[in-house]
C-alpha positions as CSV (number, residue, x, y, z in Angstrom):
1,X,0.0,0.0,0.0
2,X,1.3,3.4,-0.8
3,X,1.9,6.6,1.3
4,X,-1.6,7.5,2.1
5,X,-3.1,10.6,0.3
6,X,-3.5,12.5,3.7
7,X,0.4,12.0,4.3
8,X,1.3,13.1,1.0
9,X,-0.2,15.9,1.1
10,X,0.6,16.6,4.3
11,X,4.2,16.7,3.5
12,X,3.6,18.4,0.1
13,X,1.9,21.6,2.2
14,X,4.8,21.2,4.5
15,X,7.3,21.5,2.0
16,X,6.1,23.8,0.3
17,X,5.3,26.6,3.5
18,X,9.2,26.1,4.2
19,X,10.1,26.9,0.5
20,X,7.6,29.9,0.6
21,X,9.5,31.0,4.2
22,X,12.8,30.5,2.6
23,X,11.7,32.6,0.0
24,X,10.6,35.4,2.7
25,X,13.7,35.1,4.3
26,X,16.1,35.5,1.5
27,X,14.3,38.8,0.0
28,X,14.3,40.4,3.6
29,X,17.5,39.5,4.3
30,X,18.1,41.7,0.5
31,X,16.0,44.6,1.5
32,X,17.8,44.7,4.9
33,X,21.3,44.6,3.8
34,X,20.6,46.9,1.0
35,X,19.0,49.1,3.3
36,X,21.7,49.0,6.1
37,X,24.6,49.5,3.1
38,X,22.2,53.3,2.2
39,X,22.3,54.1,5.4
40,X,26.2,53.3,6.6
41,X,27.4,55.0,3.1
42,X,27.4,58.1,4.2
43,X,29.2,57.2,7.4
44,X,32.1,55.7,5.5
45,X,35.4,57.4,6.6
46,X,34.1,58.4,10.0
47,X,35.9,55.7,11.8
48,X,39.3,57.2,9.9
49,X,38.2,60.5,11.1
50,X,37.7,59.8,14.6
51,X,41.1,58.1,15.1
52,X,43.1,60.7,13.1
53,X,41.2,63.6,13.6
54,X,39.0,63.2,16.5
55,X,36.3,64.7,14.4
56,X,32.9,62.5,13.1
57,X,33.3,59.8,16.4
58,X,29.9,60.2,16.8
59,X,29.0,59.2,13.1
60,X,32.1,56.5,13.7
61,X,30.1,54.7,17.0
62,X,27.2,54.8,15.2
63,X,28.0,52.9,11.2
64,X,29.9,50.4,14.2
65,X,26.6,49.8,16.2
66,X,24.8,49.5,12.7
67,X,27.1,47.1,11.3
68,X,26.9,45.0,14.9
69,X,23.2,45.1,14.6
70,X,23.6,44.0,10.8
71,X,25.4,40.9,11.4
72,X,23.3,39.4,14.3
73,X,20.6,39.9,11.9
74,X,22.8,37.9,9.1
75,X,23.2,35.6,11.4
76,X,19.6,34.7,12.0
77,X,18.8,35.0,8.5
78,X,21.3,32.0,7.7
79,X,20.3,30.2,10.2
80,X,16.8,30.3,9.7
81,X,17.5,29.4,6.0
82,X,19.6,26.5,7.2
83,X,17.1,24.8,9.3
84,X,14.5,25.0,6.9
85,X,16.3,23.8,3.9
86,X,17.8,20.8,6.0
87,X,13.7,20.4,6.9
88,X,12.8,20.2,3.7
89,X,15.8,17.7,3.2
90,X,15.0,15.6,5.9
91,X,11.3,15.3,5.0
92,X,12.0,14.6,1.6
93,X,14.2,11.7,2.7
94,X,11.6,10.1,5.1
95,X,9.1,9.9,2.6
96,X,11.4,8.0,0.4
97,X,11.8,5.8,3.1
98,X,8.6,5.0,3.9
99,X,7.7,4.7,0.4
100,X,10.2,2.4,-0.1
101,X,9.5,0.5,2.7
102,X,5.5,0.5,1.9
103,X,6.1,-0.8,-1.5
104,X,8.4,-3.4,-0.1
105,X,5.5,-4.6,2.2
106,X,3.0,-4.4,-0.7
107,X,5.0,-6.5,-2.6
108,X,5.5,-9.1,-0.2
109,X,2.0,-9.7,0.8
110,X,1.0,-9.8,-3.2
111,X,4.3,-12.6,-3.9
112,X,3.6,-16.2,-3.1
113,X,5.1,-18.0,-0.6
């Protein structure tokens, strides 16, 4: 007997809300960097500045506390892609599995012994 229609489906709908999250993901994560790279442009240099002049530290803490902020968010952005796309892995390897395994057991209930 194969997978039943219920489980199929289930895992089809399952699949697919983790692609359509890994999807969300990835074009926030775009927006955000490209959005954080507009607003640290204009900061560029400060750091320099600061150290060498001890003019713009103000501008200087602030593209550093930006760029921290950045990176935590990078960081939860790959990770969230990562576990989904090892979900979507891992689900697609259990239902071989039990595919295989169904059609096995079909198939030696139908042969005589």
């Amino acid at each position: 007997m194969e997978l039943s229609l219920w489980l199929r489906r289930w895992w089809l709908n399952l699949t697919l809300v983790a692609l359509v999250a890994i999807a969300a993901i990835s074009i926030t994560a775009v927006v955000d960097h490209s959005h954080k790279n507009a607003v640290v442009r204009p900061l560029y240099g400060a750091g320099w500045f600061c150290a060498h002049k001890g003019r713009r530290c103000v501008d200087a803490r602030r593209a550093d506390s930006i760029q921290a902020r950045w990176h935590t968010r990078e960081k939860i952005y790959r990770n969230s892609f990562t576990l989904l796309a090892g979900a979507i892995v891992t689900l697609g390897i259990l239902r071989l599995v039990l595919s295989a395994r169904t059609r096995d057991a079909d198939r030696s209930r139908r042969e005589p012994t």
